[in-house]
VOMARVO-724255 format. One record per residue (C-alpha): residue in one letter; x, y, z. Coordinates in steps of 0.001 Angstrom, whole numbers, plus 500000, padded with zeros to 6 digits. Example, Ala and Ser with C-alpha at 12.3 -4.5 7.8 and 13.67 -1.06 7.14 Angstrom:
<pts>
A512300495500507800
S513670498940507140
</pts>
This chain:
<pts>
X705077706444791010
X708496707373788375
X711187708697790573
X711256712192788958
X707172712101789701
X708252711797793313
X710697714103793264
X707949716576792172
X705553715080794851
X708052715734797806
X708473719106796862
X704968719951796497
X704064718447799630
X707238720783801375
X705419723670800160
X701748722630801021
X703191722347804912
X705012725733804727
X701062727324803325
X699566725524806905
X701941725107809197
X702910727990811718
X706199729695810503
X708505728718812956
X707256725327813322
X707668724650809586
X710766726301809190
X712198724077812211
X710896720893810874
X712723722366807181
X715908722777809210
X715637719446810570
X715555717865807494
X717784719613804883
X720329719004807812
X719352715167808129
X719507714796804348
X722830716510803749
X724346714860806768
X723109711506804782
X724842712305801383
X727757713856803115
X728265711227805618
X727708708404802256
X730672710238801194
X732565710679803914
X732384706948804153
X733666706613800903
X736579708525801683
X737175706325804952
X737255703393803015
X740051705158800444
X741876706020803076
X742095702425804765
X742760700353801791
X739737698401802301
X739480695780799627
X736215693840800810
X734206696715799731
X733538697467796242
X729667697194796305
X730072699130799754
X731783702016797679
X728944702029794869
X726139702518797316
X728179704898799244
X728731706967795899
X725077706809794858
X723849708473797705
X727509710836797860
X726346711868794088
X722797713460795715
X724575715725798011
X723507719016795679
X719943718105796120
X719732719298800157
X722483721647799247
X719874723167797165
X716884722813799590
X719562724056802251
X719923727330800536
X716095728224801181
X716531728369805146
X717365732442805287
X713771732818804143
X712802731564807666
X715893732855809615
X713813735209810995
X711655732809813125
X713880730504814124
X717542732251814581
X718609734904817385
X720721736978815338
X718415737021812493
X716123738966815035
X718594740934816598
X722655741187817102
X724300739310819352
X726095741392821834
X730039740715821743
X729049738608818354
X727728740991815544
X730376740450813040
X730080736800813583
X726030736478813346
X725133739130811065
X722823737616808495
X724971738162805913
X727973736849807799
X726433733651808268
X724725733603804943
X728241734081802960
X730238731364805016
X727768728586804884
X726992728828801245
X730526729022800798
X731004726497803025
X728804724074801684
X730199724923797942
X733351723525798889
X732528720589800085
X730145719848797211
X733539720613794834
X735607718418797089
X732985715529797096
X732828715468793251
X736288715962792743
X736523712603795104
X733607710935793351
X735354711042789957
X739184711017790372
X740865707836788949
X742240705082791587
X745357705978791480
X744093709869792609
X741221709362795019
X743913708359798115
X744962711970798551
X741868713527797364
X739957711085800331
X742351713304802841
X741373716154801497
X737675715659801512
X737589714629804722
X738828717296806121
X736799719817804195
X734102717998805370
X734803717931809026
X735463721652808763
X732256722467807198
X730412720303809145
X731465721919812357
X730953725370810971
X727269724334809814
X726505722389813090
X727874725609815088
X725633728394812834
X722854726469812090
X722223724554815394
X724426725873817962
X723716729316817038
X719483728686818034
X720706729047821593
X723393732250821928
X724358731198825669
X725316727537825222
X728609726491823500
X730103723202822884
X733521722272821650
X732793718939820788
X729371719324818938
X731237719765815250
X732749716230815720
X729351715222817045
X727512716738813828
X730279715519811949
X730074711649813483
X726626711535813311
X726529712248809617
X729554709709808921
X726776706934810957
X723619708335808880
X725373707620805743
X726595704236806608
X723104703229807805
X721952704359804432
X724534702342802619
X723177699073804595
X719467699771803112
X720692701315799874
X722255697550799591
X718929695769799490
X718858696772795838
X722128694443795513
X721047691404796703
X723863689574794922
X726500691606796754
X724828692033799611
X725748688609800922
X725981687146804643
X729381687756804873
X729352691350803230
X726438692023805697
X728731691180808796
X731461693512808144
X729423696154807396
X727209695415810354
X730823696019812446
X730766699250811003
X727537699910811793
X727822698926815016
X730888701185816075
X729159703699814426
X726625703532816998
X728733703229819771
X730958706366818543
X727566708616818548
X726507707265821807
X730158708280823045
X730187711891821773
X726377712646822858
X727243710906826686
X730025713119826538
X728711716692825696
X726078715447828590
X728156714426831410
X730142717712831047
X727180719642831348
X725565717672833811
X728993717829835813
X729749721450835577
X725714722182836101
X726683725989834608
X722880727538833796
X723645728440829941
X724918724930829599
X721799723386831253
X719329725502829337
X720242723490826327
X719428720312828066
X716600721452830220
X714987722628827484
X714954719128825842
X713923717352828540
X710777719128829099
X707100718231828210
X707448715742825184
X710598715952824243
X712031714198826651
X709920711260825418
X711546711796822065
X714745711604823069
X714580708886824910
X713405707193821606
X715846708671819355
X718495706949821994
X716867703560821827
X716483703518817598
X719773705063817362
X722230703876819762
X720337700619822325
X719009698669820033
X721747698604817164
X724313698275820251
X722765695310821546
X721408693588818403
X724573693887816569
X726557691849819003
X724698689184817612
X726453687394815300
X723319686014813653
X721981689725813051
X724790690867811045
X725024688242809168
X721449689050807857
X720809691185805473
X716861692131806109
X717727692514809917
X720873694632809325
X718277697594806582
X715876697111809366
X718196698465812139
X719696700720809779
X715791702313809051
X715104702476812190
X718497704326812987
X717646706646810257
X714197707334811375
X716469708529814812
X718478710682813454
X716215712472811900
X714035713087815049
X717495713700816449
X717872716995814431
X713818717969815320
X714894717491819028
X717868719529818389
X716398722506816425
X712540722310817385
X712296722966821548
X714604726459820305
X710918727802819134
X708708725328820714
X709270724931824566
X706608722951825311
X705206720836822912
X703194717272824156
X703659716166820549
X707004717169819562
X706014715165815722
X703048716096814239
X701582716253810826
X703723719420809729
X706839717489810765
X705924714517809038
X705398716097805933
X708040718223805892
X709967715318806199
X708728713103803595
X708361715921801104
X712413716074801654
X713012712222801735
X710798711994797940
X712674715043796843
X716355713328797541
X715208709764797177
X713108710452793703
X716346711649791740
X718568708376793212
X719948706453790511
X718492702525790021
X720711700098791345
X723082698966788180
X722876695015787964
</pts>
């Protein structure tokens, strides 16, 4: 199948779950994966900028994948911008104000800052992706933080915001890290398409990227956890209780071992980052967590129990998004 054909595919396939699906169900599953996808392209070029900003000189053909995917970040931008349709059945305040937060959570509120929000960043990434060396230093800074910023103020309206009585003052930088490790893991199988870059030795380093990447998202999650667990306040243990109830606490215990266990202990192997194959597998199956990661996040909000927490709406919900993003990516240039 041509790339645009699959493009075409994805979205039809989007819309033929949203026709069966029950409302909130597919509109939690849509969440879910415009977030994954534009935590992807934003992360890739987030990544990009980290790289600026550290002088790295190893990592040329690191910097072209990173930019390939960077250069998609309109497409869930776009799919992004159909989410108020289903506000309604997934979001609090899009049923009712908030007491103490109606300014703050008023539909339109919410609807202005995000899309401005997200407008931003998409000008600050493309201003990035096509400065001149001896310009992309500052404008690295500069994206960065936009994209920390906006990333906390999506992760906050968009996730945060699905439970009114929980709050969490690190979840932005979790959002925000999590994204930075989705597009690196997508760089890693992006760079199968490069087999003559993608050597042994380029493979290591970016396999001790990969694997502090890991170990940073393990950190932040263990930490928003332990606090709650510790303080054992009942709007702060909703948010976990609820995700640790019927299936999805089956689900998260996979997300943890795709997406933090098994990269943390395969990657101390030398031997493993030094292959190629091995290093796209991890980094597929690391993908493959965090998107389940943003179902577990957004989907117990409006499902509480559910003994399948994936099913057939969220599956293809999901790969109607993945063709739609992965159809319009560039071929690799030789």
């Amino acid at each position: 199948m041509k790339r645009p054909m699959a493009a075409v595919a994805g979205i039809v396939l989007v819309v033929a779950a949203g026709s069966m699906a029950p409302p909130a169900r597919f509109w939690a599953a849509y969440a879910a994966g415009s977030l994954f996808w534009l935590s992807l392209c934003g992360g890739a070029a987030a990544f990009v900028a980290a790289l600026e900003i550290t002088g790295a000189t190893w990592s040329d053909w690191v910097v072209e994948q990173a930019e390939s995917w960077a250069r998609l970040f309109l497409v869930p931008a776009l799919a992004l911008a159909a989410l108020p349709l289903g506000a309604s059945h997934l979001y609090p305040w899009a049923q009712a104000p908030l007491p103490g937060l109606e300014v703050w959570f008023a539909p339109a509120s919410v609807l202005a800052r995000d899309v401005l929000g997200i407008l931003v960043l998409g000008g600050a990434i493309a201003w990035l992706l096509n400065g001149k060396p001896g310009q992309r230093y500052r404008r690295a800074v500069t994206m960065a933080m936009i994209w920390a910023i906006v990333g906390s103020l999506l992760a906050w309206d968009l996730i945060m915001s699905l439970e009114p009585g929980w709050t969490s003052t690190l979840f932005g930088a979790y959002f925000f890290v999590g994204a930075l490790y989705t597009g690196m893991a997508a760089v890693a199988v992006r760079g199968l398409s490069s087999p003559a870059n993608f050597t042994p030795a380029a493979s290591h380093d970016l396999g001790k990227l990969l694997f502090g990447g890991a170990m940073v998202w393990g950190y932040f999650l263990w930490s928003q956890y332990l606090v709650a667990w510790y303080g054992n306040l009942p709007r702060e243990a909703e948010f976990w209780l609820r995700r640790a109830e019927s299936g999805w606490a089956v689900l998260g215990l996979l997300i943890i071992a795709t997406t933090f266990l098994a990269p943390f202990v395969l990657l101390l192997s030398a031997k493993v980052k030094r292959s190629p194959r091995a290093l796209a597998i991890l980094s597929i199956a690391a993908l493959i967590g965090l998107w389940a990661e943003k179902i577990l996040l957004l989907g117990p909000s409006v499902r509480l129990h559910a003994p399948l927490p994936i099913g057939l709406a969220e599956l293809a919900v999901g790969a109607g998004l993945s063709l739609a993003v992965i159809g319009l990516l560039p071929k690799h240039r030789q």
